[in-house]
C-alpha positions, 0 to 999 in steps of 0.5 A: 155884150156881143161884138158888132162882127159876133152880132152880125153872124148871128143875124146871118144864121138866124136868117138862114135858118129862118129861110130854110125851115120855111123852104121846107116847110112849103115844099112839104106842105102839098104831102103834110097830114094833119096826124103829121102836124099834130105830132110835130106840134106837140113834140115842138111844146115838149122839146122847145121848153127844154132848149136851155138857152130859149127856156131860160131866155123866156123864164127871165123875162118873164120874171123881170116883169113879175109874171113867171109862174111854172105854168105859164112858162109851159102855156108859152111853148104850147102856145108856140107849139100851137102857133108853128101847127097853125102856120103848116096848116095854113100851108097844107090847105092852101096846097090843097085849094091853091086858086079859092080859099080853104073851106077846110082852113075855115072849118078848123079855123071856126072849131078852135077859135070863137068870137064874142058879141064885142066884135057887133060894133066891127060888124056894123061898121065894116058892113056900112063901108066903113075901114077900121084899124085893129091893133094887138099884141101878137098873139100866139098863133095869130095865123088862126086868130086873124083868119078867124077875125076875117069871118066877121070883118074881112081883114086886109094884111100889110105885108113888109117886105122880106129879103127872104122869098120864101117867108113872103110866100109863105105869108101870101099862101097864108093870106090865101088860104084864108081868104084875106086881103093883103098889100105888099110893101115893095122894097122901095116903100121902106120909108116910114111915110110910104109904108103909111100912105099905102095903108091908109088909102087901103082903110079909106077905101073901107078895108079894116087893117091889123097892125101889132105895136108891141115892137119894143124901139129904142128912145127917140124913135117911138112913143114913150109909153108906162108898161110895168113902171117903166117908160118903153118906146112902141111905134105909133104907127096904127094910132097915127093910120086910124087919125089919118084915115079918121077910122075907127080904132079896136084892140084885138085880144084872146083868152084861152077856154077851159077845152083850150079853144080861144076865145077872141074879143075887142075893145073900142072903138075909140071913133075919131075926133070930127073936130078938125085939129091942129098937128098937136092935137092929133100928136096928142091924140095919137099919144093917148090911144098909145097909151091905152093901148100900152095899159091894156096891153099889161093887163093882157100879159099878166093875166094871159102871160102864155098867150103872149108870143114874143116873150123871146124876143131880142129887142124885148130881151134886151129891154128887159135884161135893162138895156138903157136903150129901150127903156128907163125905170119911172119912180112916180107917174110923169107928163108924157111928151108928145109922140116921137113917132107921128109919121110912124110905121105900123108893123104888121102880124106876120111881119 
């Protein structure tokens, strides 16, 4: 294991190389072609499959859940290939249209991803007013998938605050170009209450939220939930923003088409309880629609194991690598116990 001071560099290099790739990325966007980001996308899905330490990360985890095939370690980095192309897209188009959304952005957007007919109930409830919560997996290349969502219900992004500027500018053009909504969380609203009370007053005003809870947490400080027989700790933060905001509440999914175009659907609503309950019922409630979303979230990754796109992440790393922090294996199906997290924090794409 890593020392404290071996970990603390990492961090600082990670974020430095995060900051200057995103730099370059939004100095290069105004001149960036289109023949430019295709070549750079598929020299990302070739080259990145043959980084030892990344590939070999992927491959692990994979395998720690029984999921690993060969193709779907290389559906993953073409995804995430697709995910990077997507992001200087966003870019170039915002460049392009800086002060009304993109219509090319649209157009590109509509031409790779569809959507089918579960999205009618989003439909009718946006268009009567009503604020609803999605929640999801992140999804890989999720800066298209949920502008294409905004076509049909006009998406508000919750945007956690960065140190890094140039990662929040990058977010703001992304929201921009695709004409969607945001909120920006200001450095002093880090607490869990605040981060909830600005989006839940955003959905009870009638806008619809995405929120993605597939951030792994460590025991006690999210809600236990089964995922491939295990107990894992997820935040509760979009199923305690849909029971205060009394929204309905859907989870967002995609599905690759045999001409690689996606296919995006939902599941829901789940309407919330009109019975006015006692803090134990809500409790209750929260930690039921956490682990619906907890069963669907597995079937996701079984069946659209590529589609997945934090298969390297750390804390999932650690959690898969048998980290007893974050997880702990279940011999046979156990009473839950209410949520950890009712005040919790809901994490958003893009974050």
């Amino acid at each position: 294991m890593r020392s404290r001071r071996e970990r603390s560099w990492l961090r600082r290099t990670r974020r430095w190389v995060t900051s200057r790739v995103t730099e370059a990325a939004l100095a290069a966007s105004p001149t960036i072609r289109p023949a430019t980001v295709e070549r750079l996308e598929a020299f990302v899905g070739w080259a990145a499959a043959r980084f030892p330490v990344l590939s070999a990360t992927v491959a692990a985890n994979m395998r720690a859940l029984g999921v690993y095939t060969r193709q779907a370690h290389r559906d993953y980095f073409r995804f995430v290939a697709s995910h990077l192309a997507g992001v200087l897209t966003a870019l170039r188009c915002y460049a392009r249209s800086p002060d009304t959304p993109s219509r090319e952005f649209r157009e590109i957007v509509e031409a790779r991803y569809e959507i089918d007919e579960s999205f009618d109930a989003l439909r009718e409830l946006t268009a009567s007013g009503r604020g609803c919560v999605l929640m999801g997996p992140h999804l890989a290349n999720f800066v298209m998938a949920l502008a294409r969502v905004h076509h049909v219900a006009p998406l508000t992004i919750y945007m956690r605050y960065s140190k890094l500027v140039a990662r929040r500018e990058a977010k703001l053009r992304w929201c921009k170009a695709a004409g969607m909504s945001w909120i920006v969380e200001p450095p002093e609203s880090a607490k869990r209450a605040g981060r909830l009370a600005g989006m839940t007053a955003a959905v009870r005003a009638g806008q619809t939220l995405y929120v993605t809870p597939d951030l792994v947490r460590k025991q006690g400080e999210g809600t236990p939930v089964r995922f491939f027989g295990r107990e894992i700790y997820l935040p509760a933060g979009a199923c305690v923003l849909a029971a205060r905001a009394e929204a309905p509440l859907f989870i967002l999914l995609s599905r690759e088409l045999p001409d690689r175009r996606q296919r995006l659907s939902l599941l829901g609503p789940v309407m919330p309880d009109a019975a006015p309950g006692a803090r134990e019922r809500v409790r209750s409630i929260v930690q039921q629609n956490m682990q619906w979303f907890a069963d669907v979230f597995e079937d996701f990754v079984r069946e659209r194991t590529g589609l997945w796109y934090s298969w390297a992440d750390k804390r999932w790393t650690r959690l898969l690598r048998g980290d007893p922090r974050y997880a702990r294996a279940l011999a046979e199906p156990t009473p839950w116990p209410e949520s950890t997290d009712a005040g919790g924090t809901a994490e958003t794409a893009g974050a």
